[in-house]
N, C-alpha and C positions, 0 to 999 in steps of 0.2 A: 298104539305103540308099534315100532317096527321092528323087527326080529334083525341081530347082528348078524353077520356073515362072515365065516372064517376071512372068504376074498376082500372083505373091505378091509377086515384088522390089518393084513397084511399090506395093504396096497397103501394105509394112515400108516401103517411102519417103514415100509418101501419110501414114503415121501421123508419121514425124519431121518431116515439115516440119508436120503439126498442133501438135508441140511444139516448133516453132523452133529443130530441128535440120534438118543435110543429109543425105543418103548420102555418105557419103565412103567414098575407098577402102578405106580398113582397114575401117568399117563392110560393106562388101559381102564386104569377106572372110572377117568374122563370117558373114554370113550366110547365106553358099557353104555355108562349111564347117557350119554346123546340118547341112544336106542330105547328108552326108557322115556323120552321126551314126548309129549301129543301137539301137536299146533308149533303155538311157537313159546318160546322159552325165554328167561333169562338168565343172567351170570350166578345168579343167585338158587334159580330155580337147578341148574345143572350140577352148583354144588352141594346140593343138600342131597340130589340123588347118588351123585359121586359117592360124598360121603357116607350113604348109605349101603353101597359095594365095598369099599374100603377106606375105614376110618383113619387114613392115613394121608387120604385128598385133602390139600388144604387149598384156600380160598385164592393163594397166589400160583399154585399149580393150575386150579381152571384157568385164571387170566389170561396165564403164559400159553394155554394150551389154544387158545377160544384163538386167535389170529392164526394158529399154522391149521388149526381146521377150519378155516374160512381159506385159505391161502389153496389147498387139497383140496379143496372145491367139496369137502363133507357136508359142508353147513354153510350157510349166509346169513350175510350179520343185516339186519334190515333195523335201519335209524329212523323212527318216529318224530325226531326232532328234539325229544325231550333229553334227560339225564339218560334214562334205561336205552338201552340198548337190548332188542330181540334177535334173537335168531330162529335157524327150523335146518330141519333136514335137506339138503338139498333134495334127496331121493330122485326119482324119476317121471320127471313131467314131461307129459308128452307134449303140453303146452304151457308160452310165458305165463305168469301168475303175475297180476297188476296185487299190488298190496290197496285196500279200501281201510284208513282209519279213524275210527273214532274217536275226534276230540274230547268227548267227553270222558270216556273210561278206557282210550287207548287200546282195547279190543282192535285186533287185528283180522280182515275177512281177504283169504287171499282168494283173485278172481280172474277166470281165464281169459286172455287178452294176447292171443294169437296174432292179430294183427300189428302187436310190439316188436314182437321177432321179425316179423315182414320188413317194419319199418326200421328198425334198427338195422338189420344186413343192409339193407338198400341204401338209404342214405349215407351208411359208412361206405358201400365199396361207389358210390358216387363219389366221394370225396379221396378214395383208394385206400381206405385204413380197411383195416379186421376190424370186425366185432369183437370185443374182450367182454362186455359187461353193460347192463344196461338196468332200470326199473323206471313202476312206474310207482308211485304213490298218491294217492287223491285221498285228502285230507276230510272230512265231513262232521257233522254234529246233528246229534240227535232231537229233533222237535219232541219226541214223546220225552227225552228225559228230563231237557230243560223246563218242558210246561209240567210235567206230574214226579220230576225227582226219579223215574225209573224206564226202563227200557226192554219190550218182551225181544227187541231185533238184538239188543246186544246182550243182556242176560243182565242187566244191572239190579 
């Protein structure tokens, strides 16, 4: 769990009043509850903790909220492919994080891959764009779960 910081509330409110929104309360109880978050999460998982700061978050407040904190660079949304949609903290990586996932239980292992960033600047400003965004994702399945139904790498 990460501990909130007066400077980010402000700086997640500074970006909504850029887009002629407020901080309202259920918004800050979105926000609480990110901080509250371990690994990575879902839309589901954020609103139960919401919920649990103030019973007043409802399910279409995280919705509305989960893009302009993707947008304020808070959090990233990292798409597996499937229905669910995860995210995580953006916080402060000293290095790019390749996402490694598990097809079988979609267990998510993020993993240092410094040479993305290398790669990514380079071949943008070859081309003369900016870097805005970039990942990696490598898709995988588990041999110990398919042959015995469970897995000590993924915790199945």
């Amino acid at each position: 769990m990460v501990s909130i910081s007066n400077e980010s509330l402000e700086s997640f409110s500074e970006f909504l009043v850029s887009k002629g929104l407020r901080m309202t309360g259920q918004r800050k109880g979105v926000f609480e509850a990110l901080f509250k978050q371990t690994g990575h999460f879902t839309a589901e998982q954020l609103l139960q903790d919401a919920h649990s700061l103030d019973d007043t978050v409802s399910r279409a407040t995280v919705y509305r909220c989960l893009p302009l904190l993707v947008e304020s660079g808070v959090i990233r949304k990292i798409d597996v492919g499937h229905d669910n949609k995860f995210y995580s903290l953006t916080g402060s990586a000293e290095t790019f994080k390749a996402q490694v996932i598990c097809s079988d239980c979609e267990k998510i292992f993020d993993i240092d891959a410094p040479f993305m960033e290398w790669y990514g600047k380079n071949v943008s400003a070859k081309l003369g764009l900016d870097l805005k965004d970039q990942r990696l994702q490598v898709h995988a399945e588990c041999p110990q779960f398919r042959k015995q139904g469970n897995c000590t790498i993924c915790a199945h």
